[in-house]
Residue, then its C-alpha position, 0 to 999 in steps of 0.5 A: x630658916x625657911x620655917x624659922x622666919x615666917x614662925x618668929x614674924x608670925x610671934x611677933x605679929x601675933x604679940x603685937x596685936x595682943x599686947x597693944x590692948x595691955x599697953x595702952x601707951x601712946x608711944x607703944x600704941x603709935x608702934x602699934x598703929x605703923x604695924x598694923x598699917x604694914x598688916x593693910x600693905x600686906x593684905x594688899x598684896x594677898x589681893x593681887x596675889x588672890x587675883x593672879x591666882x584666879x586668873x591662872x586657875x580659870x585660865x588654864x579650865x578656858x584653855x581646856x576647856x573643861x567643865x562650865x568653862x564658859x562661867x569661867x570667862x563671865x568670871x573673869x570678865x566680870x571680875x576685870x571688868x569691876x576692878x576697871x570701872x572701880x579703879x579709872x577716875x573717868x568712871x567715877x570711882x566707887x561713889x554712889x550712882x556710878x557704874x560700880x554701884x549700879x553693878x553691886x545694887x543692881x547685879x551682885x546684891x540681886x545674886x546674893x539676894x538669890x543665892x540665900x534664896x535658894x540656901x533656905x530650900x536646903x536648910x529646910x530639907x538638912x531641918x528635917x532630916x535632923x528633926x527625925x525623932x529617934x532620940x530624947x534630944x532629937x525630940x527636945x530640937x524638933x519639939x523647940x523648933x516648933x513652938x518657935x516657929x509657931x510663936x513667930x507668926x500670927x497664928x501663935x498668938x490666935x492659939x494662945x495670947x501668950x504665945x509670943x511672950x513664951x516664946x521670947x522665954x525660950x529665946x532669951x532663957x536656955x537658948x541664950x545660955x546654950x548660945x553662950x556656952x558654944x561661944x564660951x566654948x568656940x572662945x576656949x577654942x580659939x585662943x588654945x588653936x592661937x597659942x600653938x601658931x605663936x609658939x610654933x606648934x601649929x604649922x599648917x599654915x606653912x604648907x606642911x606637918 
């Protein structure tokens, strides 16, 4: 029984949300609408249950103190400290110009903006690496690669007036059509890897086999 319920809740959750866009009735859709505002206390739970965990991981590496165990206390505080000023009405809640907005436009969106920053250096250095020229496709990517790069800034247009026109081609033409492909594809994917977890052939997610 212990794998039997959560594969029978999971049929039955999974057919509801797949059927409430075959049944557009108003008495299924308002069984729809009191199962899917079921899903919302749920994943308030998982909330906590994230937020414990966090908690008793960083925790136990502050005890130790093992490695970056300082980060982990600016975590924890800063993770604390957020839900707090969010949460009290003396703070002013989460409207604009209170502390938890000046904390996620002025420290958060900073950090993000950063973060990102540095991901560029990264792709750029993975870029060249798969742009090493050895076979009839790699050459096609790094070819593709610089042309658009090129057709994307004013120099393009200085070398060829229509360059940015050529360049639209590519990006609308075969790149689009590749792009739909992997999707079409990924789409396929998808629905295959949801019908195994409906009828229980996909269990990972019970922890096991």
């Amino acid at each position: 029984m212990r794998r039997e319920i959560p594969i029978a809740i999971c049929l039955l959750a999974g057919l509801s949300f797949i059927l409430e866009y075959f049944i557009p009735h108003r008495q299924v859709l308002s069984i729809f609408e009191t199962i899917r505002q079921w899903s919302i206390i749920v994943i308030a739970f998982a909330y906590v249950l994230g937020l414990s965990n966090l908690v008793r991981v960083n925790f136990h590496v502050i005890q130790k103190k093992q490695r970056d165990w300082l980060y982990k206390i600016i975590l924890v505080l800063g993770v604390f400290f957020t839900l707090i000023v969010g949460i009290i009405p003396y703070f002013g809640g989460i409207q604009e110009g209170t502390i938890f907005d000046w904390i996620y436009y002025y420290a958060q969106y900073p950090l993000q903006a950063t973060m990102f920053s540095l991901l560029a250096f990264f792709i750029a250095s993975a870029a060249f690496r798969a742009f090493r020229i050895r076979t009839f496709q790699a050459s096609l990517l790094a070819i593709t690669a610089v042309l658009v790069m090129i057709g994307r800034v004013p120099v393009g247009e200085k070398l060829w007036p229509g360059f940015p026109d050529f360049i639209e081609w590519i990006m609308n033409v075969p790149q689009l059509a590749g792009k739909r492909a992997i999707m079409i594809g990924a789409a396929l994917g998808a629905i295959s890897t949801a019908l195994k977890v409906l009828t229980g052939l996909e269990r990972t997610y019970l922890g096991g086999d």
